[in-house]
C-alpha positions as CSV (number, residue, x, y, z in Angstrom):
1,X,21.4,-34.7,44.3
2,X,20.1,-34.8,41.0
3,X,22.0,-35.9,38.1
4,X,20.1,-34.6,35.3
5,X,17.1,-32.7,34.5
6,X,14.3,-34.3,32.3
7,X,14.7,-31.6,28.9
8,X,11.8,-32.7,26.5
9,X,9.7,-36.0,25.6
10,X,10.0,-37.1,22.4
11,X,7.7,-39.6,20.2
12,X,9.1,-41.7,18.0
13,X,6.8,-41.6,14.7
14,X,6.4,-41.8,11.0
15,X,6.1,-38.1,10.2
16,X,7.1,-35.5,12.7
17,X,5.6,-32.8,11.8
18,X,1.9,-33.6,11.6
19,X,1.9,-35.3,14.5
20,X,3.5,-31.7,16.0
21,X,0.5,-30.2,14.4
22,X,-1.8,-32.8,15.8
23,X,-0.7,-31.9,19.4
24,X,-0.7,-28.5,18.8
25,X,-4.5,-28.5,17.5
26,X,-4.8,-30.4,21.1
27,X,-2.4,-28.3,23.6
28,X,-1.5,-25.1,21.3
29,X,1.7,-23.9,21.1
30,X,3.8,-23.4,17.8
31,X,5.2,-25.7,16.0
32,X,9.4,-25.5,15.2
33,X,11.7,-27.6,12.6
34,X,11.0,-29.8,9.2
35,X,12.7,-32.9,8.4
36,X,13.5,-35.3,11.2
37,X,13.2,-33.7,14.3
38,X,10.3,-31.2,15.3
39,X,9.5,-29.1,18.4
40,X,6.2,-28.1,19.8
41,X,6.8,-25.9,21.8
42,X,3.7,-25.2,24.3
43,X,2.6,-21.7,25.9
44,X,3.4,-22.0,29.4
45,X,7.1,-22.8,28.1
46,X,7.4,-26.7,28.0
47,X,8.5,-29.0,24.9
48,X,7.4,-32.0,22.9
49,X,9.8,-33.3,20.8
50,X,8.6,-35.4,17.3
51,X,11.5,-37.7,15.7
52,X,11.3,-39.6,12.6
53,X,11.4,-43.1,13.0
54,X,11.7,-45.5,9.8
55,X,9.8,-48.7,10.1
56,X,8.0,-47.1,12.9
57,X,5.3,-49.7,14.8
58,X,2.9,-47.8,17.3
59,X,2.2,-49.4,20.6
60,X,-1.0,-52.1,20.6
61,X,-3.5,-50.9,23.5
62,X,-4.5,-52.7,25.8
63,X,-2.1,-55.7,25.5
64,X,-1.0,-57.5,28.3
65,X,2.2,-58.9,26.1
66,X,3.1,-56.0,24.4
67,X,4.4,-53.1,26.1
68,X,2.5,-49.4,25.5
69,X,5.7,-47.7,26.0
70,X,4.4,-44.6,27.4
71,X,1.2,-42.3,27.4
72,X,0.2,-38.7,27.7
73,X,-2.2,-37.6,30.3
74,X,-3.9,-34.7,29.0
75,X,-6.4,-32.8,31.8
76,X,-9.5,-31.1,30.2
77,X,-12.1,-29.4,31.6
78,X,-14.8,-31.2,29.7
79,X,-14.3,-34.7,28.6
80,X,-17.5,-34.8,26.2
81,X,-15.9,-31.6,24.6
82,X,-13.0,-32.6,24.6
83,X,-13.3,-36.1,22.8
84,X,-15.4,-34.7,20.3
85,X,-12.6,-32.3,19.5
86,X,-9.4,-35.1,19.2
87,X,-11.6,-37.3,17.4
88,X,-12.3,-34.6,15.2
89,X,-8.3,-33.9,15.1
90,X,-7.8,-37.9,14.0
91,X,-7.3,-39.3,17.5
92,X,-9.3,-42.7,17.5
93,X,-10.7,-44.2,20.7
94,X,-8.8,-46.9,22.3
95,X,-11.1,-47.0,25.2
96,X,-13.4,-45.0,25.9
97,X,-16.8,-46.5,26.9
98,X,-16.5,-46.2,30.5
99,X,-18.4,-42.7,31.0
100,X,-18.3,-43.7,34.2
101,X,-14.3,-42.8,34.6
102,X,-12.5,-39.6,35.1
103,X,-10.7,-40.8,32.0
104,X,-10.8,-42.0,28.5
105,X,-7.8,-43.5,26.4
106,X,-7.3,-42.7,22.8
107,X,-4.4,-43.0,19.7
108,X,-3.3,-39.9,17.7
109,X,-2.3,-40.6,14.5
110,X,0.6,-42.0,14.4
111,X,-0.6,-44.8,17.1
112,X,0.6,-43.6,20.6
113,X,-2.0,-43.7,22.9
114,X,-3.1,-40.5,25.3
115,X,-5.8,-40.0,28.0
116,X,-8.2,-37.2,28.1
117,X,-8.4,-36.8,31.7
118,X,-10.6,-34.9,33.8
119,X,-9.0,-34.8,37.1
């Protein structure tokens, strides 16, 4: 039995609400909230959460001493397309060479890195 369910994800970051209007330029859905905390909340009913966090140091990627903390895997249909449109949103490419892989990893603006992920 269960002991909890998981409610929303929240990132950590220097200013809430652009990076919940980042994500939303990437995953739609309507942005909710001002100061501290801000929702995003997503079309097909699920939540990210965005909380201010003073003094706020994004994860390094890749670094084998550091930890990343967590990622997003974002599927997309076209991965070309796709990159062009987060870069063009302020992502930068954290690796992303490989056009090899199914995948390609990436930081939004505030530092957190994501995959675009065609899977």
């Amino acid at each position: 039995m269960a002991v909890a369910e998981l409610g929303v994800v929240v990132l950590d970051c220097p200013d809430p609400r652009a990076l919940a209007h980042f994500y939303a330029d990437v995953l739609g859905g309507t942005v909710e909230g001002e100061g501290d905390w801000v929702d995003l909340k997503l079309p097909d009913g699920r939540a990210l959460a965005f909380q201010a966090a003073p003094g706020f140091v994004p994860p390094k990627w890749p670094a084998p001493d550091d930890s990343q903390q967590f990622h997003l895997d974002l599927t997309v249909p076209d991965l070309d397309a796709a990159e062009k449109a987060v870069l063009e949103l302020g992502a930068r490419p954290l690796d992303a060479e490989d056009r090899s892989r199914t995948f390609r990893v990436y930081a939004d603006p505030a530092g957190h890195p994501f995959c675009l992920c065609a899977c």
